[in-house]
PAPABA-242433 format. One record per residue: residue in one letter; y, z, x of N, C-alpha, C in turn; residue number from 1. Coordinates in nm, 2 decimals, m for minus. Example, Ala and Ser with C-alpha at 12.3 -4.5 7.8 and 13.67 -1.06 7.14 Angstrom:
BEGIN
REC_type_n_v_n_w_n_u_ca_v_ca_w_ca_u_c_v_c_w_c_u_seq
REC_A_m0.57_0.78_1.32_m0.45_0.78_1.23_m0.33_0.78_1.32_1
REC_S_m0.22_0.71_1.28_m0.11_0.71_1.37_0.00_0.79_1.29_2
END
This chain:
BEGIN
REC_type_n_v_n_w_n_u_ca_v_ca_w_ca_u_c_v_c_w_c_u_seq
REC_X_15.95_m9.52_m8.05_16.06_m9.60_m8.11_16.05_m9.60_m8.26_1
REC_X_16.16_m9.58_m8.35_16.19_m9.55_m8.45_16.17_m9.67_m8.50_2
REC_X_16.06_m9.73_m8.65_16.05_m9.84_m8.71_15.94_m9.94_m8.62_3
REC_X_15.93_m9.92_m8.51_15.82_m10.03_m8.44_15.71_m10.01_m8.41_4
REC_X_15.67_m9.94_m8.49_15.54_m9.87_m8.50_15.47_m9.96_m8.45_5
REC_X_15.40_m10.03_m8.49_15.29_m10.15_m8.51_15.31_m10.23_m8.40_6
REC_X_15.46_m10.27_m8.30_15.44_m10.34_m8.22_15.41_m10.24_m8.09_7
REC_X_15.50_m10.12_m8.05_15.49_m9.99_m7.96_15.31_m10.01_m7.96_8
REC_X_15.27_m9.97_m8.09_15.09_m9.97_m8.10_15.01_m10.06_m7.99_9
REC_X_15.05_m10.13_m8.04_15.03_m10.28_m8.02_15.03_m10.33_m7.86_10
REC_X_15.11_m10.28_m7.80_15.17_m10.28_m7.66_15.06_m10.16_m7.57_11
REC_X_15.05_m10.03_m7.62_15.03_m9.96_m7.56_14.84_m9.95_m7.56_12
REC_X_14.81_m10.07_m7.64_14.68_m10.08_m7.64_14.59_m10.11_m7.53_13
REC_X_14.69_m10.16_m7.46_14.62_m10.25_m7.33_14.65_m10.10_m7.25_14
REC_X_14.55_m10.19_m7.12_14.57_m10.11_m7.03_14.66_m10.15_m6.86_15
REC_X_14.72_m10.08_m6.80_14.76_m10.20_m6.72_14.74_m10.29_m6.65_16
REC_X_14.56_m10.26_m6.67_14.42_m10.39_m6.62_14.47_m10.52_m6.70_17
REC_X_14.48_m10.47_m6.80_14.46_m10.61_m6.94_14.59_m10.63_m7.02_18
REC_X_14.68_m10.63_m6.92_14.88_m10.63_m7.06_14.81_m10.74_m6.97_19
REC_X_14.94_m10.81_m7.03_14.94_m10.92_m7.03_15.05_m10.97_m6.93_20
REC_X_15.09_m11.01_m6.80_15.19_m11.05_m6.71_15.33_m11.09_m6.76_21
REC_X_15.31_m11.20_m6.86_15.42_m11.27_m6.90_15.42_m11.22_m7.06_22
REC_X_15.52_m11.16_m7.07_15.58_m11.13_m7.20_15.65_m11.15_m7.28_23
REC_X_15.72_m11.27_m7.37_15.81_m11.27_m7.41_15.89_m11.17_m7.55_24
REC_X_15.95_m11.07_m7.56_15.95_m10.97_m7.66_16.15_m11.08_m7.77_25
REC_X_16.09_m11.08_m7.87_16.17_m11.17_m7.97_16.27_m11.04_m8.03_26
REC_X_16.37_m11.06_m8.04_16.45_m10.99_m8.17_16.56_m11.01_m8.18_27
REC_X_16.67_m10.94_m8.27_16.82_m10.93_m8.27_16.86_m10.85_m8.21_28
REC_X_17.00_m10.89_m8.16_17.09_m10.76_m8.05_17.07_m10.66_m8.08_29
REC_X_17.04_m10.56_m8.01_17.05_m10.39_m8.04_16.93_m10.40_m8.12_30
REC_X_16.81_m10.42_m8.13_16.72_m10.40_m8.20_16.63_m10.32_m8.13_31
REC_X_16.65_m10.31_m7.95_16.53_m10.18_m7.89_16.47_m10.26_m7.78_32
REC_X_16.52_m10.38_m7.74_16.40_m10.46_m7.63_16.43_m10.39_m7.54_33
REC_X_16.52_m10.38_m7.46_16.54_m10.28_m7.29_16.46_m10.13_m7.36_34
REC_X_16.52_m10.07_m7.47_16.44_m9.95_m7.46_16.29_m9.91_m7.49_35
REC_X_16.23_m10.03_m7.55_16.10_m10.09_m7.56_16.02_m10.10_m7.39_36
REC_X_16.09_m10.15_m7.32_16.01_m10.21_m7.16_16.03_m10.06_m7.14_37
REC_X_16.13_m9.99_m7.18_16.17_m9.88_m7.05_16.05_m9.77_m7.13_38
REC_X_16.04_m9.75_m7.24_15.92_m9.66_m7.28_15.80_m9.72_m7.24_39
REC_X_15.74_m9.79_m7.21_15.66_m9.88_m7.17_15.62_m9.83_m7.01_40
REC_X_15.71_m9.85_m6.96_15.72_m9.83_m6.83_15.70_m9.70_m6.82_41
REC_X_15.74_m9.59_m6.87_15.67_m9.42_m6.88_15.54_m9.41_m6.92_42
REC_X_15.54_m9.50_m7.02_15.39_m9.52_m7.06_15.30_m9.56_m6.94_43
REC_X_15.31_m9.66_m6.89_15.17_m9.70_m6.85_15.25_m9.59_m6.66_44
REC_X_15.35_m9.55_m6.65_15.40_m9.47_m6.50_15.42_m9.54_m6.41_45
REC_X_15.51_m9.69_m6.42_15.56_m9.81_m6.33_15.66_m9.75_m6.37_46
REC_X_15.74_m9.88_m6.25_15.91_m9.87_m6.25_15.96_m9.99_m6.30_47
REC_X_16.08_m9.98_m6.39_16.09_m10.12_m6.48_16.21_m10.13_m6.39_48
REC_X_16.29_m10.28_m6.34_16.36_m10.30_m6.26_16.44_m10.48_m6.33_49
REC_X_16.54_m10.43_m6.40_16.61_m10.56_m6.44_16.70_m10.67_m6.39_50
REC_X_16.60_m10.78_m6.32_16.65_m10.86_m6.25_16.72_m11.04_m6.29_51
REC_X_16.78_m10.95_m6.40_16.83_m11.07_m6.50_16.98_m11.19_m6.41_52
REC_X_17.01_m11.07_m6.34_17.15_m11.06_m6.26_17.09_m11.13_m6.14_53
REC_X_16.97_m11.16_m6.08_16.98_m11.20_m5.94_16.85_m11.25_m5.89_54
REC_X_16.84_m11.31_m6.01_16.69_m11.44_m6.00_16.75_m11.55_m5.90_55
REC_X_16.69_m11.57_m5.80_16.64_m11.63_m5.71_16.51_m11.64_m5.65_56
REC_X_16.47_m11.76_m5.55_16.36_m11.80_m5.53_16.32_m11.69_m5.46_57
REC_X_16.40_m11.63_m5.37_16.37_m11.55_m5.26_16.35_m11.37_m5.34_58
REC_X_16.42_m11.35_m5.46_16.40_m11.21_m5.52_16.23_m11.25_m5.59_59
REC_X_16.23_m11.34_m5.62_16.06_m11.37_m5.67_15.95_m11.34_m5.58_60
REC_X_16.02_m11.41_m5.47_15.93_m11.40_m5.37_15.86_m11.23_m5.29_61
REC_X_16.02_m11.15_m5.32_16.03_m11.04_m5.27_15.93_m10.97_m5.37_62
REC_X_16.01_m10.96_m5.53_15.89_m10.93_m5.60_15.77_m10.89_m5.59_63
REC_X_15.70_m11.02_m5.57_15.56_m11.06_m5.59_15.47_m11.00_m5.45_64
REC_X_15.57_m10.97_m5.34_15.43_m10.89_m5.23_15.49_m10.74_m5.28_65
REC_X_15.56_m10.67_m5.36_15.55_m10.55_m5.43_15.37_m10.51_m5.43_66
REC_X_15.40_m10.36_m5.34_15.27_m10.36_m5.35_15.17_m10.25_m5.46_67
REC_X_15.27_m10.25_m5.57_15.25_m10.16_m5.69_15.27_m10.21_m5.80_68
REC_X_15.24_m10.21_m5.94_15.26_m10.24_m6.09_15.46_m10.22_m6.08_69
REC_X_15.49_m10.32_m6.12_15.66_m10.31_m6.14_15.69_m10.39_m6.30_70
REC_X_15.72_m10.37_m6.37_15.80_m10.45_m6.46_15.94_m10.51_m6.45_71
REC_X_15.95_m10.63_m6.50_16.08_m10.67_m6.46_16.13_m10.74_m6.59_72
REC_X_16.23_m10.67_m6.61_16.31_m10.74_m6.70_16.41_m10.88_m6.66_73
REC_X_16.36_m10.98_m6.74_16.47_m11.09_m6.77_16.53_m11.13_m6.90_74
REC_X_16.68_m11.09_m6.89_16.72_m11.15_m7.03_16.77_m11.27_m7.09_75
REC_X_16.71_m11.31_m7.17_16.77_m11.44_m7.15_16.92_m11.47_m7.19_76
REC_X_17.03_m11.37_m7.27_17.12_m11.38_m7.29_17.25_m11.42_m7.15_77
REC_X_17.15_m11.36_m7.00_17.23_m11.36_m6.92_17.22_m11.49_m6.79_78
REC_X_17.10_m11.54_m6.85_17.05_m11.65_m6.75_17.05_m11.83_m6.81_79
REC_X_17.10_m11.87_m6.71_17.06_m12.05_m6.74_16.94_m12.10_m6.76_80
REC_X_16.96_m12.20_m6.79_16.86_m12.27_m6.80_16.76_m12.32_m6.65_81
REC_X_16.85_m12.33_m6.53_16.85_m12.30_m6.38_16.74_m12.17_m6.35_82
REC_X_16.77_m12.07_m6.40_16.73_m11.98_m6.41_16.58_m11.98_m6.41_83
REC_X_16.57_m11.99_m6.59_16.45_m12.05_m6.65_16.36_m12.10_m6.53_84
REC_X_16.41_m12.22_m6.50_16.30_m12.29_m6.43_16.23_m12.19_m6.31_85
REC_X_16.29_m12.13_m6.23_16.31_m12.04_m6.10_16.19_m11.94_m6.12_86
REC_X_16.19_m11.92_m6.27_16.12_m11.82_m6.27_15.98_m11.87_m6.32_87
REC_X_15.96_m11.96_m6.35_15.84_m12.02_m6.42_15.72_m12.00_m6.31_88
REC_X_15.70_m12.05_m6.19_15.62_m12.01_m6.12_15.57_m11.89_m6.17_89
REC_X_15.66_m11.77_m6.12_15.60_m11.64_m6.13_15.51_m11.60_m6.28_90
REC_X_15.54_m11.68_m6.34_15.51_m11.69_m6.55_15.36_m11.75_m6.49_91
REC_X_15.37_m11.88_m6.41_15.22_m11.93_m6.45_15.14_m11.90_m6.34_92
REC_X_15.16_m11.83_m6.21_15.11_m11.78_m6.14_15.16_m11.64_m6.09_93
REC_X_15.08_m11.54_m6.15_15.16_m11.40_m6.14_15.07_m11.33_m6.05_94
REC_X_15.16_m11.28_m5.95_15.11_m11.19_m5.90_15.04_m11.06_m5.97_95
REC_X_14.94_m10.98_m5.90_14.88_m10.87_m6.01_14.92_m10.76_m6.03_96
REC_X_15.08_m10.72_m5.91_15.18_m10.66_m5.96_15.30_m10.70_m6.07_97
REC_X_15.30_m10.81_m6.07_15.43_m10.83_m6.08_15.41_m10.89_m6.29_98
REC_X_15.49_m10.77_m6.39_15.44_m10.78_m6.53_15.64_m10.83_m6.56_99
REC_X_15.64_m10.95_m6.61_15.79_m11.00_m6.64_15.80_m11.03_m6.85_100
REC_X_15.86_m10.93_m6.84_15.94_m10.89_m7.03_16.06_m11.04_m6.99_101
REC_X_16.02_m11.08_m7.09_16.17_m11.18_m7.14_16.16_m11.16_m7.24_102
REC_X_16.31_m11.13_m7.26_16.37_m11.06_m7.40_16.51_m11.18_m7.45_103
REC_X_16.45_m11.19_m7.54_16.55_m11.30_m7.63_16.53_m11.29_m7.77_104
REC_X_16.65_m11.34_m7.82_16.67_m11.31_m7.97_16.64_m11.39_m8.03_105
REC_X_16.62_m11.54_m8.00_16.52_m11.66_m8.07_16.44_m11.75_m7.92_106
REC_X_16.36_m11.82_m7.96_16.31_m11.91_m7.91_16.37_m12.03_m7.88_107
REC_X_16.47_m12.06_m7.96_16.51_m12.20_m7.98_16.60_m12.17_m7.82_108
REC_X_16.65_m12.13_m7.73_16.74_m12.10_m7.59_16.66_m12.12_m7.48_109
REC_X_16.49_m12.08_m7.53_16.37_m12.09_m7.42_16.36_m12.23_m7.43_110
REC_X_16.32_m12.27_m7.26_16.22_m12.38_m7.24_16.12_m12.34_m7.29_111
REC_X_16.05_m12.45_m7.34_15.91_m12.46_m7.42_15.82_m12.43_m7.30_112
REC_X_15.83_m12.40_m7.18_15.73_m12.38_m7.06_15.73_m12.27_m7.03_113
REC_X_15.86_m12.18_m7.05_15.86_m12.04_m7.06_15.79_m11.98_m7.15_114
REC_X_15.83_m12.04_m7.32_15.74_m12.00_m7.40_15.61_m12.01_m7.39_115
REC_X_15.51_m12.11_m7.36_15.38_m12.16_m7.35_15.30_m12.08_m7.22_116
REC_X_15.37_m11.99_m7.16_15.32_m11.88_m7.07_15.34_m11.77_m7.09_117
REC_X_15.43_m11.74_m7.18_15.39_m11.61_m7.28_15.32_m11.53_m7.36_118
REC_X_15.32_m11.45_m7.33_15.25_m11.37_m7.51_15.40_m11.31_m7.57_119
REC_X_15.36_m11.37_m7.67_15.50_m11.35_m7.78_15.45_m11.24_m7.86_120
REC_X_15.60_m11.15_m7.86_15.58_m11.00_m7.90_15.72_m10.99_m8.01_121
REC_X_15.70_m10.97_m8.17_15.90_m11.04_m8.25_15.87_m10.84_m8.25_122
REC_X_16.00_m10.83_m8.32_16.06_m10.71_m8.35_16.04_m10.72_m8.52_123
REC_X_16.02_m10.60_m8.56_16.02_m10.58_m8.73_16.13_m10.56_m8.80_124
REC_X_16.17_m10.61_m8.87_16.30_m10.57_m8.93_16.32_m10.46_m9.01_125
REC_X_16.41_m10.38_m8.95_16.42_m10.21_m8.96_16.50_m10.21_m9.09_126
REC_X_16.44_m10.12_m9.23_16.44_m10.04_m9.35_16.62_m9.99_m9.31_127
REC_X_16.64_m9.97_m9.44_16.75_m9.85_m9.48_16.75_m9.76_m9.40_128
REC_X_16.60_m9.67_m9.48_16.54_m9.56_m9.39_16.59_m9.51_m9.26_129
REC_X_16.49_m9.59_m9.18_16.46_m9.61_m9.06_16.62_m9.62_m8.97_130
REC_X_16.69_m9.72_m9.00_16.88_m9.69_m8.98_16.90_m9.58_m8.98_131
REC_X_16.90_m9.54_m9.11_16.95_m9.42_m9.18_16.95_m9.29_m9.06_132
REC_X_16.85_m9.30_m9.00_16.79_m9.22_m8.86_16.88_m9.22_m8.74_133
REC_X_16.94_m9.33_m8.71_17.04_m9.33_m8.62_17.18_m9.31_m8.63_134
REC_X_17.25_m9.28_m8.79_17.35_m9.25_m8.82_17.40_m9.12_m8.77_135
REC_X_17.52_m9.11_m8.70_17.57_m8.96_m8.68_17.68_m8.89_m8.73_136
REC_X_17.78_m8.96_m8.73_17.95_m8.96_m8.74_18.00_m9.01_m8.86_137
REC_X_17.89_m9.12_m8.92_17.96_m9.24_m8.99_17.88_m9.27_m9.15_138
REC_X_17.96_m9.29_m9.27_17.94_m9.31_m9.36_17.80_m9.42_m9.38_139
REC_X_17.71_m9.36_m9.46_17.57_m9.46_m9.47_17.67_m9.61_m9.54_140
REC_X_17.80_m9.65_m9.57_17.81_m9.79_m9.59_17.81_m9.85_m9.48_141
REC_X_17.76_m9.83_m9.36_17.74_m9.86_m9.20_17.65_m9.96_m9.26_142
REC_X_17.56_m9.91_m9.32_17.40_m9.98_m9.31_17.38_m10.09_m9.43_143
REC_X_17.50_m10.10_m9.48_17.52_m10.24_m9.57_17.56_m10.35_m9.47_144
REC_X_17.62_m10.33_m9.35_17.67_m10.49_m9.27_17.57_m10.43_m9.14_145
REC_X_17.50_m10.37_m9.09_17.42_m10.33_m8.97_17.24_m10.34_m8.98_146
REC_X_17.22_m10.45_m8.90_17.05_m10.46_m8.97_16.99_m10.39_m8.83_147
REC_X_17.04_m10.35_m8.69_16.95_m10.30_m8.60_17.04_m10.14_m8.58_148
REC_X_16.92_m10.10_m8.47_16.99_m9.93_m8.44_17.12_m9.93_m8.32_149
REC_X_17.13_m10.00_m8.25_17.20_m10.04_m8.17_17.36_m10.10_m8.22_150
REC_X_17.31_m10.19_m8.35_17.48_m10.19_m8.45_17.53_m10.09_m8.50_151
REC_X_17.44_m9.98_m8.55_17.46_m9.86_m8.64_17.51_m9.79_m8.49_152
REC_X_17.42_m9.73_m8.41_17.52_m9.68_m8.31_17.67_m9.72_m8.24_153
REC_X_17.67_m9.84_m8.24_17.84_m9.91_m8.19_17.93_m9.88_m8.32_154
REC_X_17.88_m9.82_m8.41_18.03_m9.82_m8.49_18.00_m9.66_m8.57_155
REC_X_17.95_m9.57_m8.45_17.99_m9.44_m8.40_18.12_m9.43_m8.38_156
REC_X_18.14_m9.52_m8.26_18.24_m9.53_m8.21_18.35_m9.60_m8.29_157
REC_X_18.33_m9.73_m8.32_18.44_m9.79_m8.42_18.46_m9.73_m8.51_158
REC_X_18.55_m9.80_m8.56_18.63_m9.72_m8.73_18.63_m9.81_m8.85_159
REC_X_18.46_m9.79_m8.89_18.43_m9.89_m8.97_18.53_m9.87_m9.12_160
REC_X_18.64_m9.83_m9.10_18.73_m9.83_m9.23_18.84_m9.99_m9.18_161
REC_X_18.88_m9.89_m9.06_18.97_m10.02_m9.01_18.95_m10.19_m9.00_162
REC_X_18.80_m10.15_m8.98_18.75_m10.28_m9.00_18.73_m10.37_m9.14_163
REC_X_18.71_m10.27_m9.23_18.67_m10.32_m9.36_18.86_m10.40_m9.37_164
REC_X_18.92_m10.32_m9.36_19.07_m10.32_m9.39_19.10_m10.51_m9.30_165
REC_X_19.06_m10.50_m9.19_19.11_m10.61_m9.11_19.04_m10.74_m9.23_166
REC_X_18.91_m10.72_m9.25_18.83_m10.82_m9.32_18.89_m10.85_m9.47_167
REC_X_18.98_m10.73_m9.49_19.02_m10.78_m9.59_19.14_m10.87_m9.61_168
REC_X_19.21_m10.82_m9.47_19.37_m10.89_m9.50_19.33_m11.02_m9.43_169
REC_X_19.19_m11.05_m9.31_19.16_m11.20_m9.29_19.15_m11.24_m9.42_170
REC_X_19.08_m11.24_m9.49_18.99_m11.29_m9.64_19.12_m11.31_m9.75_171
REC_X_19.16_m11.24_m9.77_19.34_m11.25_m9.88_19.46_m11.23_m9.82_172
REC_X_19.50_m11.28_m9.69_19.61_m11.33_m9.63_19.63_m11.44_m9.51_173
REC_X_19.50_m11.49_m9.48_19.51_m11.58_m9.34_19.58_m11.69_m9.38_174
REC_X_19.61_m11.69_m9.53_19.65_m11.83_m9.58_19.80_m11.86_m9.57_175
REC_X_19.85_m11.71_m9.56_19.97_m11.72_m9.54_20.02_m11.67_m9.41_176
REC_X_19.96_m11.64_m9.29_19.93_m11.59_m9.17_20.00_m11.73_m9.08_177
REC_X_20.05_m11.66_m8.98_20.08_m11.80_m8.89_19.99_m11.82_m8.80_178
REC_X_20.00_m11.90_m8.70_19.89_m11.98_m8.65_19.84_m11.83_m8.46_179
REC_X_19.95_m11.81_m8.43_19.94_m11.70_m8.35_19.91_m11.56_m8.36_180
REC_X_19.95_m11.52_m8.54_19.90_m11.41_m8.54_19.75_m11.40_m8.54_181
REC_X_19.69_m11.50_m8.61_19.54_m11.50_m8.64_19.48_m11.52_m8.51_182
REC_X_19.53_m11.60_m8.43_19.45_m11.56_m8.30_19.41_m11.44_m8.17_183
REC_X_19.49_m11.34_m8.26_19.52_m11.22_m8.19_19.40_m11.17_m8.26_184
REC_X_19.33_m11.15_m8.37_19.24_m11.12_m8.42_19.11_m11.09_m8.33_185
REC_X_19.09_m11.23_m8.22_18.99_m11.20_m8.10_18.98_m11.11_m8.06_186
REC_X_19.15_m11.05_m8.03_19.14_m10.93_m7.93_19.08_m10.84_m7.99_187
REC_X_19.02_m10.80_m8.09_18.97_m10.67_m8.15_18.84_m10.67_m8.16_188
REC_X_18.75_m10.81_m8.05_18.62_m10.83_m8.10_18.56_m10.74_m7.99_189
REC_X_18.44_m10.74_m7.91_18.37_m10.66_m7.81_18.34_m10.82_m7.75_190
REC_X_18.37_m10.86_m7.64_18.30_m10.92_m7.58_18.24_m10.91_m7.41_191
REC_X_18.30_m10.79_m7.40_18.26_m10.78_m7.23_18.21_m10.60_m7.30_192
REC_X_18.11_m10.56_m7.31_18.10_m10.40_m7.28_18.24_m10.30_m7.31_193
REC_X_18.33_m10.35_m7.41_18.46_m10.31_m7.46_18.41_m10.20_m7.55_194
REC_X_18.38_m10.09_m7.56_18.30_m10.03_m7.68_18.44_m9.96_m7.80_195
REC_X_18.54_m9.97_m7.73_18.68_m9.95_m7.84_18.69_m10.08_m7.89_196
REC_X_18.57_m10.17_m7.94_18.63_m10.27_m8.02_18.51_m10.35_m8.13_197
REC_X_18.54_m10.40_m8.19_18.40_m10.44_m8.31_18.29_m10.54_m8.24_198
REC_X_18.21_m10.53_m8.23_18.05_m10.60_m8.24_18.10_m10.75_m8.32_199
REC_X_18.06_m10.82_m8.28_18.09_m10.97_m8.26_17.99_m10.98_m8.46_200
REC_X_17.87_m10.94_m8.38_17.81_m10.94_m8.53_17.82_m10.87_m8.68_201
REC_X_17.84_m10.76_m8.60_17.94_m10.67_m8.72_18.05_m10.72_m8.78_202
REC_X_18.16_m10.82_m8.71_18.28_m10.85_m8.79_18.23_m10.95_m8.85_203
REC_X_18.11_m11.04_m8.85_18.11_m11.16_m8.96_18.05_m11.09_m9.11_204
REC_X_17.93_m10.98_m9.03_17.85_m10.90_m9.17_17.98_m10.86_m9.26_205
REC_X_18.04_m10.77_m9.21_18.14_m10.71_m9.28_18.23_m10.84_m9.37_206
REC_X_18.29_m10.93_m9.28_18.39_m11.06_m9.32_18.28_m11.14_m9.50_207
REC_X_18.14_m11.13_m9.44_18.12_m11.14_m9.56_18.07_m11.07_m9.70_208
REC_X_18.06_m10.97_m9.64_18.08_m10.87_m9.77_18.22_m10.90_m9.84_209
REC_X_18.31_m10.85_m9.72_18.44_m10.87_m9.84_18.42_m10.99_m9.91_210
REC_X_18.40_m11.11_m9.84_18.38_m11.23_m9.98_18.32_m11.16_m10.10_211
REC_X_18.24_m11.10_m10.04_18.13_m11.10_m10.18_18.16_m10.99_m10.28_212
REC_X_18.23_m10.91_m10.20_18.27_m10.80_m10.29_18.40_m10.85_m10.38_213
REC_X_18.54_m10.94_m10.34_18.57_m11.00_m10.39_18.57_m11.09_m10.52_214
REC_X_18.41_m11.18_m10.49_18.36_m11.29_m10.57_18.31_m11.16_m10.70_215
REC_X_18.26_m11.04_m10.69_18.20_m11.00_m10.78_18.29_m10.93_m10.86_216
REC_X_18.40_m10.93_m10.85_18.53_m10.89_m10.94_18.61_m11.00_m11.03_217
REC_X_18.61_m11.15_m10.91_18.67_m11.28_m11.00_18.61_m11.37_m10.93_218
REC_X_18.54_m11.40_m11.00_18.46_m11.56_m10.94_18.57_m11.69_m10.90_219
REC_X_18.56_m11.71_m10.83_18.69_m11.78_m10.76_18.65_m11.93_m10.63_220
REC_X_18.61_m12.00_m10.69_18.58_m12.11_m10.65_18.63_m12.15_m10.43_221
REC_X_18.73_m12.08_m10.44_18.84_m12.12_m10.32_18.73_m12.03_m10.21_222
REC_X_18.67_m11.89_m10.28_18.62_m11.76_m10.17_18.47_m11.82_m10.17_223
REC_X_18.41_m11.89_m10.29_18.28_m11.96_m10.27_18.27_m12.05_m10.14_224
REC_X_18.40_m12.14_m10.09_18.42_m12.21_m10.05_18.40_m12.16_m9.87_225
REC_X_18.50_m12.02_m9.89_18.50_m11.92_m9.77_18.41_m11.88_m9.73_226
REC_X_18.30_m11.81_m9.83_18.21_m11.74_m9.81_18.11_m11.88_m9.75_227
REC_X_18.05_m11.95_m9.75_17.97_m12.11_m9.76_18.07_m12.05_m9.59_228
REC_X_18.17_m12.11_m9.55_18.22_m12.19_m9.41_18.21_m12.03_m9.33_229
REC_X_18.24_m11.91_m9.36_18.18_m11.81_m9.24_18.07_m11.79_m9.20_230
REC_X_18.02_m11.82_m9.33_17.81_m11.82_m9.31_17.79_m11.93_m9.24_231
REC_X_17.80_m12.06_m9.20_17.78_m12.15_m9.10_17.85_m12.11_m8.99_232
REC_X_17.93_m12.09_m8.95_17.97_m11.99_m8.84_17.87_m11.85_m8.78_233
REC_X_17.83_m11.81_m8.84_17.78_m11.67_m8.83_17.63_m11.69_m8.78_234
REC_X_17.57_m11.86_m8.86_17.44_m11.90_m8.80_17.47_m11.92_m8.66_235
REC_X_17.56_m11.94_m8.62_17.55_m12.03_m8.50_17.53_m11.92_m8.38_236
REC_X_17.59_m11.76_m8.41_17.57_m11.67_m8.35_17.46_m11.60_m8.31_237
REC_X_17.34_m11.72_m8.34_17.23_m11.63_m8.28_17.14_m11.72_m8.13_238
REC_X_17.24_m11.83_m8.12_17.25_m11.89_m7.97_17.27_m11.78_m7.87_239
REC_X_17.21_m11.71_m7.79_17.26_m11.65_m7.69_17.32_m11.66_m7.58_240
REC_X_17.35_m11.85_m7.56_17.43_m11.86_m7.45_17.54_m11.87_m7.52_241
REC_X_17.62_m11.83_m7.62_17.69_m11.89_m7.68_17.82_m11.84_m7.63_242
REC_X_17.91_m11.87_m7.60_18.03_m11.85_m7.54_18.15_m11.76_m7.61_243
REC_X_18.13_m11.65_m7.65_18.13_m11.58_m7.80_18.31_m11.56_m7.79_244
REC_X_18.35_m11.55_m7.66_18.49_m11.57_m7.69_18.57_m11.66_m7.72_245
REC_X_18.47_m11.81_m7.65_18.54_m11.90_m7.72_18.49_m11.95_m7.88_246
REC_X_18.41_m11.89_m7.90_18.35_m11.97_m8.02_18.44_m11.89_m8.12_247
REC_X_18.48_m11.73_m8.12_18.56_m11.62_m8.21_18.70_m11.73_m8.25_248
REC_X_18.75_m11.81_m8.10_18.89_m11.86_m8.12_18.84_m11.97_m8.20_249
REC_X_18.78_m12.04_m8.19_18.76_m12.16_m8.23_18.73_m12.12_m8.39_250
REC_X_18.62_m12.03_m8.40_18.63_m11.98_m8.59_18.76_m11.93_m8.63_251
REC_X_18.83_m11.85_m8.56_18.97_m11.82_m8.63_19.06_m11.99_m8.66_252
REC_X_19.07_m12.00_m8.53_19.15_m12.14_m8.56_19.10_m12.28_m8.67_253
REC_X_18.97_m12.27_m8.67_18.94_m12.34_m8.78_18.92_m12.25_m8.94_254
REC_X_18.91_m12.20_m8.95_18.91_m12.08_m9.02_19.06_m12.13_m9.10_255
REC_X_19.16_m12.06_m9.03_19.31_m12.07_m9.03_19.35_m12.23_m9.09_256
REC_X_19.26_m12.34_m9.05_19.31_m12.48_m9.07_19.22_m12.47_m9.24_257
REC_X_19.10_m12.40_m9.19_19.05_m12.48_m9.35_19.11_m12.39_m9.47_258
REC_X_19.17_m12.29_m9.44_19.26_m12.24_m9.58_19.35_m12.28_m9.62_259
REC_X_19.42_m12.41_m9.57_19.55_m12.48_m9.59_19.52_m12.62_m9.66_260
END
C-alpha cells in the first residue's frame, strides 16, 4: 500500500500464531482500511469475509466453529450501537480462528468496550507525493481539497471544474438564491454509492477553499463569518453514523438562513 509503510510493516510482523484477534484499524474515508485487511489476507493466505451487513448472534456463532484462520471485517460506519454490543463477546473471547478488523474513522462512535479489546492500528496521513500516485485523468489541483487515495480516485470520475464552479456560485449567490433552489444542491452530493456525483467530503474541502480563495483577494468580514459556520459543519462530518443526507439539508437550509 502506497504511503503506509510503517503500519503494512507493522501488521505483517506478526505471524498468524501472534496477530492479534481483535483489531481496531483508525482512519479517514478512502484512506485504504478494506484494502489494508484484503492485502493482509494474501499475506498471511486466509479469506477475509465482510460481515458488517449481518451481525447476529447466530452469524458469530457460525463464525467461530470455522475451522480455519478467516478475517472478518466490521465497519463501523454500517452498524449500531446494537451491533457493537453483539459482537463484543467474540472481541473478549475469540475463537483461534476467528481475527475481527474494525475499521472506523474515530473512536469517539466506539463503545469504550469495543475499544478496550482492541489493538488499535491509526492510518498516516498521506503526503502530496504519495496522492500524487493515484492521480490519472485529473488536474494535481485534486490534491489541494483531497487528503486520502480513495478522494483522489472519486473525482476521476467527477468534474472537479464543475464543482469548483458550484462552490462558487453557493459562496457569492446563496444570498440571493431562493429557499428551494438551494436545496436541490443535495442532489449533487454522493450519498448511496452514486459515483456520478461529489463526495460528501470533497464538497465542504472545496466549499472552503473558495472562501479562502475569495478572503485572499478582499478581506471581507461577512466570508470570515462563512468560512467560521462551514467549518463547524464540516467537523461534525467525521461522526460515521451521521445521517449525511439529512445533515447536507439541514447545512444548506441553515446555511441559506444564516446569510440573510
Amino acid at each position: 500500500m502506497i504511503g503506509q509503510d510503517r503500519l503494512v510493516n507493522k501488521l505483517k510482523s506478526y505471524s498468524i500464531a501472534t496477530l492479534p484477534h481483535s483489531i481496531l484499524l483508525l482512519g479517514e474515508i478512502g484512506c485504504g482500511k478494506h484494502t489494508l485487511v484484503n492485502e493482509l489476507g494474501k499475506y498471511f493466505d486466509v479469506d477475509v469475509i465482510d460481515i458488517s451487513e449481518s451481525i447476529t448472534l447466530e452469524t458469530l456463532d457460525d463464525i467461530s466453529n470455522r475451522p480455519f484462520p478467516t478475517f472478518y471485517i466490521v465497519d463501523n460506519s454500517l452498524i449500531t450501537e446494537r451491533h457493537q454490543n453483539i459482537i463484543l463477546k467474540s472481541l473478549e473471547e475469540p475463537s483461534s480462528t476467528v481475527y475481527i478488523f474494525v475499521l472506523s474513522t474515530t473512536k469517539n462512535t466506539l463503545l469504550d468496550t469495543i475499544i478496550n479489546r482492541c489493538v488499535s492500528y491509526e492510518f498516516d496521513a498521506y503526503t502530496r507525493d504519495e496522492l500524487m500516485r493515484f492521480l490519472k485523468d485529473s488536474s494535481d489541483c485534486v490534491l489541494d481539497v483531497c487528503t486520502t487515495p480513495g478522494q483522489v480516485l472519486s473525482m476521476q470520475v467527477g468534474d472537479f471544474e464543475s464543482l469548483k464552479n458550484l462552490c462558487n456560485t453557493i459562496v457569492t449567490k446563496i444570498d440571493k438564491a431562493n429557499y428551494a433552489n438551494t436545496l436541490t444542491i443535495a442532489n449533487k452530493i454522493n450519498f448511496k454509492d452514486e459515483y456520478d456525483k461529489y463526495d460528501i467530503n470533497i464538497f465542504f474541502n472545496v466549499l472552503l477553499l473558495t472562501i479562502r480563495d475569495i478572503l485572499s483577494k478582499s478581506f471581507d468580514t461577512q466570508y470570515v463569518s462563512m468560512y467560521n459556520y462551514v467549518m463547524s459543519f464540516k467537523k461534525r462530518l467525521k461522526d460515521s453514523r451521521l445521517n449525511k443526507e439529512l445533515f447536507m439539508e439541514n447545512f444548506l437550509t441553515e446555511l441559506w438562513e444564516f446569510v440573510r
